[in-house]
C-alpha positions in Angstrom: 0.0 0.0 0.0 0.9 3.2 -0.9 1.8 6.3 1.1 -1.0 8.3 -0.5 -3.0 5.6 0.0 -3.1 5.2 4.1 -3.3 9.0 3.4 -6.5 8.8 2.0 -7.9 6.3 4.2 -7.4 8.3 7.4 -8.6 11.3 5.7 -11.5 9.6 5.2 -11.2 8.0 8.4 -11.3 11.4 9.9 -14.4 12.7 7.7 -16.5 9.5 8.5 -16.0 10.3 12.1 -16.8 13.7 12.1 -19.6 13.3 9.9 -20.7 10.3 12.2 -20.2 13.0 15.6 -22.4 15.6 13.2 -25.1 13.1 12.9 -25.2 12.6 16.7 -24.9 15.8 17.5 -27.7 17.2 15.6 -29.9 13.9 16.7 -29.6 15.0 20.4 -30.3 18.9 19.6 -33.1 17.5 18.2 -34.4 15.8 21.1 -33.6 18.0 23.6 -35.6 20.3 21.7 -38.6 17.8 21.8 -38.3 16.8 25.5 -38.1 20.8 26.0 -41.3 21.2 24.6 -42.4 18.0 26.1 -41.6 19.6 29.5 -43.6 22.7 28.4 -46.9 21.4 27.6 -46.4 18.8 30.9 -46.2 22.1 33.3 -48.8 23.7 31.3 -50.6 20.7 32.3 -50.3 20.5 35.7 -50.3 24.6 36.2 -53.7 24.0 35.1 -54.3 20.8 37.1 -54.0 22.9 40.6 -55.8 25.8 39.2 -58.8 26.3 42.3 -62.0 25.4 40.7 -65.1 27.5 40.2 -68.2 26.0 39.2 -70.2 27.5 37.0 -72.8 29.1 39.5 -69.8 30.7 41.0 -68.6 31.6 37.8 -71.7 33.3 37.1 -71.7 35.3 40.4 -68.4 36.4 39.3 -69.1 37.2 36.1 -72.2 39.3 37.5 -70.5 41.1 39.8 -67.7 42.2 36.9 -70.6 43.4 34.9 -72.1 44.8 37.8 -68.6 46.9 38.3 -68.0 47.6 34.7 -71.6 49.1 34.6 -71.3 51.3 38.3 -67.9 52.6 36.6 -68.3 55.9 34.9 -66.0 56.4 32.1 -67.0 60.1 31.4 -64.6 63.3 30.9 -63.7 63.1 34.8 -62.3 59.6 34.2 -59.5 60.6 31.2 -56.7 62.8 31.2 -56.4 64.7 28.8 -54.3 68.0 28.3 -55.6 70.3 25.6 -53.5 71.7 23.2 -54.1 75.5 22.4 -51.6 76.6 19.6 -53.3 79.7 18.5 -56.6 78.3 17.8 -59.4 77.4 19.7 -60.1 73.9 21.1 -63.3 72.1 22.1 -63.5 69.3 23.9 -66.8 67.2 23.9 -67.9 64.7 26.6 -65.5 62.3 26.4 -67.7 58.5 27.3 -65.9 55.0 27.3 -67.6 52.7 24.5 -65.3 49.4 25.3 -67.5 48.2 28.3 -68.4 44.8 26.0 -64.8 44.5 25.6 -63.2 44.9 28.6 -65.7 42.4 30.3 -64.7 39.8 27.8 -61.1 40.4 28.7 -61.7 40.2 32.6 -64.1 36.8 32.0 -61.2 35.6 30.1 -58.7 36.4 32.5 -60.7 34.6 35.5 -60.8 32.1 33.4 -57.0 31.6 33.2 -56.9 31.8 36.4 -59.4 29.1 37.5 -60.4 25.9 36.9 -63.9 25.8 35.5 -65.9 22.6 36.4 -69.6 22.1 35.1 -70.9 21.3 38.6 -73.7 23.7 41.0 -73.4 24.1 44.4 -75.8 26.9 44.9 -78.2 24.7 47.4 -82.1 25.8 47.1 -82.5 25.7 51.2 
């Protein structure tokens, strides 16, 4: 065998290993990336498994009182601030009234929601 020859092989020797390590390499990224996920949606899981519960009757008592709030709130002028800005012309400022009571209730629901676990059960007793 030639000089050039034995060259070669460990050459090759060389790229086979390091493509071999590559391989390996990349196939455990890989699944650390999986069992990173994995662990993600497990603790999501279980974050949600010792939410408290509400069930729905409470859930309506809480949703009532929100509304209740939202609807006692008032969102006129007194309730922004607001600094006029009087550059040599005249400014007037109408009533200024809060039109995202809909919305705002939606996003409280949705956050009490989050927070709890909701279970279809009643424990409002008729005594």
């Amino acid at each position: 065998m030639e000089n050039k020859d034995l060259e070669n092989i460990v050459k090759y020797k060389e790229e086979l290993t390091s493509d071999t390590l590559q391989g390996i390499i990349d196939s455990l990224q890989k699944q650390v990336s999986e069992l990173n996920t994995e662990i993600s949606n497990k603790q999501k899981t279980l974050d949600d498994l010792n939410k408290p519960e509400l069930n729905q009757d409470q859930l309506g008592l809480v949703y009532d009182a929100i509304t209740e709030g939202i609807d006692n709130t008032h969102f006129e002028e007194d309730n922004f601030d607001y600094e006029p800005d009087f550059s040599g012309r005249e400014l007037y400022l109408c009533n200024f009234y809060y039109q995202g009571q809909d919305e705002l209730r939606r996003n409280i629901q949705e956050r009490i929601e989050c927070i709890f676990k909701i279970t279809q059960e009643s424990s409002i007793d008729n005594d």
